[in-house]
Every structure is written in C-alpha cells, then in structure tokens.
C-alpha positions as protocol buffer text, in pm:
chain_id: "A"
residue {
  index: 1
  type: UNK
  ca { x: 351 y: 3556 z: -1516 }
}
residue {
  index: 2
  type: UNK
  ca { x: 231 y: 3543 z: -1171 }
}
residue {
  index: 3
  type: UNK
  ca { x: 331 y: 3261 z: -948 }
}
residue {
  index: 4
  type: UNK
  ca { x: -13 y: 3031 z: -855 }
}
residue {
  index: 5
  type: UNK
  ca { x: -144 y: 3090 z: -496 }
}
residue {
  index: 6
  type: UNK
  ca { x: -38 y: 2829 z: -199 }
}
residue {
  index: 7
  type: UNK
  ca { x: -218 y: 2817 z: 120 }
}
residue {
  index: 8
  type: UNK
  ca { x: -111 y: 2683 z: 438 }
}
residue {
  index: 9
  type: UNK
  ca { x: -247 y: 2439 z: 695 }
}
residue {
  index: 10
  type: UNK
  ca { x: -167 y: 2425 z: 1035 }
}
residue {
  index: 11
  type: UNK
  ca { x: -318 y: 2200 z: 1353 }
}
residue {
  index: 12
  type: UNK
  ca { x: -294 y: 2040 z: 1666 }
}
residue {
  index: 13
  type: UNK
  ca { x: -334 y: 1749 z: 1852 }
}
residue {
  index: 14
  type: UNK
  ca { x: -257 y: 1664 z: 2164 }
}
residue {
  index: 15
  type: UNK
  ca { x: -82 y: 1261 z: 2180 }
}
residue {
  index: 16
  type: UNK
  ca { x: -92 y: 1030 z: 2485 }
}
residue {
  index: 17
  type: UNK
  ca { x: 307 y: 1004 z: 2483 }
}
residue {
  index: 18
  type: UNK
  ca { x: 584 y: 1176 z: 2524 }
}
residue {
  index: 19
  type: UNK
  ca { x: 790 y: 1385 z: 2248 }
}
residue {
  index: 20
  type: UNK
  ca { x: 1068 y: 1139 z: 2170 }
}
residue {
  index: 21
  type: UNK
  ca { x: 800 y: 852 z: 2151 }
}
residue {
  index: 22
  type: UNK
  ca { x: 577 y: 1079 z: 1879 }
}
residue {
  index: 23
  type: UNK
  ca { x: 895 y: 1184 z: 1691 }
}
residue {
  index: 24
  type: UNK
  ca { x: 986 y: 802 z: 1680 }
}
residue {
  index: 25
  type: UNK
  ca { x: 652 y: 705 z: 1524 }
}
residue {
  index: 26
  type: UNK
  ca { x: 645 y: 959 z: 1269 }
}
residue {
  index: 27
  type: UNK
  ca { x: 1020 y: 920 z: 1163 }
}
residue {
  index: 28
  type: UNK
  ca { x: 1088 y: 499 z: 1227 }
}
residue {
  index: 29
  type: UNK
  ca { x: 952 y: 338 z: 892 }
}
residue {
  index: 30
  type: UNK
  ca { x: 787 y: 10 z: 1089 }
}
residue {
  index: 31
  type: UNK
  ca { x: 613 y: 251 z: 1371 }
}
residue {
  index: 32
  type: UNK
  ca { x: 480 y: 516 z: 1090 }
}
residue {
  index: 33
  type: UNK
  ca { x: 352 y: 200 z: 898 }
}
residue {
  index: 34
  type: UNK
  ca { x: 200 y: 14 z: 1190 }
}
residue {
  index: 35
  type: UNK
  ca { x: 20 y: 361 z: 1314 }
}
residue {
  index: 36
  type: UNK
  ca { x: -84 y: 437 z: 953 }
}
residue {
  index: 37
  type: UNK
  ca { x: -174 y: 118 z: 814 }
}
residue {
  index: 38
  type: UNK
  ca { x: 3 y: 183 z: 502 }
}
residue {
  index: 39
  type: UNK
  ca { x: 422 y: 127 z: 378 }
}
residue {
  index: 40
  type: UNK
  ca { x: 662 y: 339 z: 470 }
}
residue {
  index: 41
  type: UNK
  ca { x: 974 y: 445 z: 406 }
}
residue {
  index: 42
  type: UNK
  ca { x: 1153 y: 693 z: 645 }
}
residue {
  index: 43
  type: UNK
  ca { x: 1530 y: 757 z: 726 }
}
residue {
  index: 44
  type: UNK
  ca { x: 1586 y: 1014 z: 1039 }
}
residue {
  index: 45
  type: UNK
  ca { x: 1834 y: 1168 z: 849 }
}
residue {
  index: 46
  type: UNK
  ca { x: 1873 y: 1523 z: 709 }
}
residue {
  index: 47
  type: UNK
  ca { x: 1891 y: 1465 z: 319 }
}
residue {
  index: 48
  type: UNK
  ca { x: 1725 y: 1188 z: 307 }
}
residue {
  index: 49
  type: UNK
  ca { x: 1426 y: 1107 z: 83 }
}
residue {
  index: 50
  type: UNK
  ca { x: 1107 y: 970 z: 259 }
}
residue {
  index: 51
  type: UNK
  ca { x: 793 y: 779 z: 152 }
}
residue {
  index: 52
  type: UNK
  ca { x: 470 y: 688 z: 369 }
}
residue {
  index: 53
  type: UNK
  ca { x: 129 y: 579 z: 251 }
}
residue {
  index: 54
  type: UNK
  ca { x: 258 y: 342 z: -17 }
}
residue {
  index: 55
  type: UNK
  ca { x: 421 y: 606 z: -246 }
}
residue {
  index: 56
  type: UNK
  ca { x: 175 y: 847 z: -205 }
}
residue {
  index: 57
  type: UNK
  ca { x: 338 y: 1089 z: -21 }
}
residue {
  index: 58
  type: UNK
  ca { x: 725 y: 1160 z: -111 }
}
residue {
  index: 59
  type: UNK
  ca { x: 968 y: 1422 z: 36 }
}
residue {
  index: 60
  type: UNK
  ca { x: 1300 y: 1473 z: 182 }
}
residue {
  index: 61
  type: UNK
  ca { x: 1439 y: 1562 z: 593 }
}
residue {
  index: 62
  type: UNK
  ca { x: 1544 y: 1902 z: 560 }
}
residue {
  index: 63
  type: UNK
  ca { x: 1576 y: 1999 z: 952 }
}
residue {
  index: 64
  type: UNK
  ca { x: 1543 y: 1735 z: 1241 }
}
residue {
  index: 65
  type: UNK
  ca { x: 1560 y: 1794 z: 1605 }
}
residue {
  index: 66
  type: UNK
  ca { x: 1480 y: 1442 z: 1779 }
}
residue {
  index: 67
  type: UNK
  ca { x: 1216 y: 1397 z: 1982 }
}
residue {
  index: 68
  type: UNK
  ca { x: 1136 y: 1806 z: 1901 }
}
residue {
  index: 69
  type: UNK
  ca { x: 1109 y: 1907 z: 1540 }
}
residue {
  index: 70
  type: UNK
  ca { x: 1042 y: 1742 z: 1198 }
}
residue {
  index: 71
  type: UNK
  ca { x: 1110 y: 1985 z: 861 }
}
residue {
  index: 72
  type: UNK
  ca { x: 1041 y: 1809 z: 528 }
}
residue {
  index: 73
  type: UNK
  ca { x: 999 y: 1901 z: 157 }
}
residue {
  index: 74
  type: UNK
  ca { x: 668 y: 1713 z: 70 }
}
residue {
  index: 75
  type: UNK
  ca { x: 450 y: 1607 z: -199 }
}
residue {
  index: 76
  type: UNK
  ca { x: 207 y: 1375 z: -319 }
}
residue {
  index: 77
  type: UNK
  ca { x: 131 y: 1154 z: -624 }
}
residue {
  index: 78
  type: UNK
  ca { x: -187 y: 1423 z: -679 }
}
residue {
  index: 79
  type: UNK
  ca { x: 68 y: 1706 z: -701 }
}
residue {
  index: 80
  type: UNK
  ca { x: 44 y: 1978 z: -958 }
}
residue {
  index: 81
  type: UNK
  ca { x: 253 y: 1894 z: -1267 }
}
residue {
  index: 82
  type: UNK
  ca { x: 552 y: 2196 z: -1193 }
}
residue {
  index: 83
  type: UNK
  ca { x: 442 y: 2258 z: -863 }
}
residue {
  index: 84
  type: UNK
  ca { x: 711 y: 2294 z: -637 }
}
residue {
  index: 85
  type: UNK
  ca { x: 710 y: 2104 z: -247 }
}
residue {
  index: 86
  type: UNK
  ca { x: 533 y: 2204 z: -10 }
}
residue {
  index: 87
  type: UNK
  ca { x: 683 y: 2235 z: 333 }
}
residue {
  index: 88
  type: UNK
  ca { x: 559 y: 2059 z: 664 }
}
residue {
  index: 89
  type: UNK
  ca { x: 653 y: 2155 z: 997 }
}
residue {
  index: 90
  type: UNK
  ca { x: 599 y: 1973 z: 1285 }
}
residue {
  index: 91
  type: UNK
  ca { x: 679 y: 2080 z: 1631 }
}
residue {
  index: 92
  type: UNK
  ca { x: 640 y: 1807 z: 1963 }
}
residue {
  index: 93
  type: UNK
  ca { x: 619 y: 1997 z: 2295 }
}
residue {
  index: 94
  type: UNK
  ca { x: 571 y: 1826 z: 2630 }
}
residue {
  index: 95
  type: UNK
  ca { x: 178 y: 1859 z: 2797 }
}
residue {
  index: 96
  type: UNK
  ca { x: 135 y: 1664 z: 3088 }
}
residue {
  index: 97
  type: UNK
  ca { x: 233 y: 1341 z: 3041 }
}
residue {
  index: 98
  type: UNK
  ca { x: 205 y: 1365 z: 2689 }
}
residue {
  index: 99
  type: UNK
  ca { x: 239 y: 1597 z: 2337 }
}
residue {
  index: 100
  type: UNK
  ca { x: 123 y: 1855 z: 2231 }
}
residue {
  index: 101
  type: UNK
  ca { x: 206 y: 1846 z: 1829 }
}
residue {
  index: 102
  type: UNK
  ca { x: 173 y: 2159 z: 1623 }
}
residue {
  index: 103
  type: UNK
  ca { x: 199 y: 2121 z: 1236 }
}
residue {
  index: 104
  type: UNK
  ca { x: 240 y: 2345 z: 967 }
}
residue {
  index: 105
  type: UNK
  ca { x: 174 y: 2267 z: 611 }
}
residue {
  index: 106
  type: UNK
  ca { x: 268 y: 2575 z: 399 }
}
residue {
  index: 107
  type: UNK
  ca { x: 321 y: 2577 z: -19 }
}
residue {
  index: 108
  type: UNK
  ca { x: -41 y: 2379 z: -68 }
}
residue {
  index: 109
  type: UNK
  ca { x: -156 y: 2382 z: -356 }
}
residue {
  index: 110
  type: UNK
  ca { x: -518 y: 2541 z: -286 }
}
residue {
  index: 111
  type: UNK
  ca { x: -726 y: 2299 z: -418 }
}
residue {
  index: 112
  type: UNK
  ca { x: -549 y: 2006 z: -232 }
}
residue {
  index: 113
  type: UNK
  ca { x: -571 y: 2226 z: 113 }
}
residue {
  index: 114
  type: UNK
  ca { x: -885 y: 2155 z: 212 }
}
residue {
  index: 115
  type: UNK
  ca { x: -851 y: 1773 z: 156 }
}
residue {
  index: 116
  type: UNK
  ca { x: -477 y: 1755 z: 277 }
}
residue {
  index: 117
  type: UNK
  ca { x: -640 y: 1934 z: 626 }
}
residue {
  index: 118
  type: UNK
  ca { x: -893 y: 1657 z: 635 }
}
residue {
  index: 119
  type: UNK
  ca { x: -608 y: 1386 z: 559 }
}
residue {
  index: 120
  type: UNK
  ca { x: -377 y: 1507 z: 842 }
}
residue {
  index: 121
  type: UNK
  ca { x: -636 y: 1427 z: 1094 }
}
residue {
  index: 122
  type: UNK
  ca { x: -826 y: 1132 z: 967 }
}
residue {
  index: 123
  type: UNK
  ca { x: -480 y: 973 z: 848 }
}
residue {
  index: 124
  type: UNK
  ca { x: -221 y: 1108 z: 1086 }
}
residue {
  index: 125
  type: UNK
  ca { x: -332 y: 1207 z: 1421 }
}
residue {
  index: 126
  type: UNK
  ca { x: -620 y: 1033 z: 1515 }
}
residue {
  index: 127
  type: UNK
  ca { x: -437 y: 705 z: 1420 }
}
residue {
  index: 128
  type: UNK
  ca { x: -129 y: 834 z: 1607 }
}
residue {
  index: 129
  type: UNK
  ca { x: -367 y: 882 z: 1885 }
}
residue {
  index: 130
  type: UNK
  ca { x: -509 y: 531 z: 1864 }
}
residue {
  index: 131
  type: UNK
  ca { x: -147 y: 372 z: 1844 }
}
residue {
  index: 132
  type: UNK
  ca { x: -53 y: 510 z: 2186 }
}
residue {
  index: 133
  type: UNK
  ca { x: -386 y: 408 z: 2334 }
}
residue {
  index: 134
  type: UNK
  ca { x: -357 y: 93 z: 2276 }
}
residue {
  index: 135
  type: UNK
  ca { x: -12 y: 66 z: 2414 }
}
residue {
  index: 136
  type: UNK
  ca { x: -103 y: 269 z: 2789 }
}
C-alpha cells in the first residue's frame, strides 16, 4: 500500500519586533492568546504538549532555540483519522529593527494545505503583525 501524499507550506512575514519578542508571543500561552484571540496552551519546553486556538490545534516542542527556532509535531481537530503530524518549522532572523519569520509546514495533508496556507496568514501573522503595532 502506498503511503497518501503530504505537501508542504512554507512563508514569510516580516514582524515589527525583534526575534526574542516574536518567539515569546508564539511560545508564552497569555501572548499567543492575546495576539490570536483564541486559548492557548503553550510550555517552552522540549517534550511538551501544546494547544492554541481553543483545542484546535495540538502538538508537541520537539526542537527550541529561544528567540531563533520553533520545531513542533502538529495537528488539528480536522486531521485525517491515521494521519500522522505534520511538522512546522519556524525560523526568526533579525531585519532591521525587526523579524523576518520563515515557516515551514511539511506532512500536510493535501486537502488541508491550501486552507492551512490561508490560516497561517489570516490567523497567525497578520495578527502577530497587528499585536506589535499596537504596542510601537
């Protein structure tokens, strides 16, 4: 039997604060929920499990470099039943005064890609965007 197709996502964005301020929001519980709008549930600890958006998305830390890198096993309450994680990537590099993030989303299932694409922006960065705005 032949193992179902992934596909991959990856993006930028460019944030109006520095690395270990974006790696803060996206790994302290209150800050993701605050930028988000939504619960979450976040430990900045390899291991450890994670939720965000109420329950919707779930995952564990598998590699974190502070104020640098974020590596996470991820899924979402829409996952394939069997399907295993995907894997998300993120990498925060200094630009200017502020970030330049890069993710990368690989092990989508393809029928989710195209919405999870659409998510990371409308959900993720232009809210992360918006948070730091407001506090310049």
């Amino acid at each position: 039997m032949c193992p179902e197709k992934v596909s991959s996502i990856r993006q930028t964005a460019t944030i109006g604060a520095p690395p270990a301020k974006v790696y803060e929001a996206l790994m302290d519980s209150k800050m993701h929920g605050e930028f988000t709008g939504s619960p979450a549930k976040i430990s900045a600890k390899v291991g450890a499990k994670f939720t965000a958006w109420d329950g919707y998305i779930m995952g564990k830390n598998l590699e974190l470099v502070r104020g640098r890198k974020i590596v996470q096993e991820w899924t979402t309450t829409e996952w394939p039943a069997g399907a295993p994680p995907s894997k998300l990537e993120i990498r925060l590099t200094p630009k200017g005064e502020g970030t330049l993030l890069t993710m990368v989303h690989t092990e989508v299932p393809p029928a989710q890609r195209d919405d999870y694409a659409e998510g990371w922006i409308t959900c993720y960065w232009e809210p992360l965007k918006k948070y730091f705005e407001a506090r310049s």
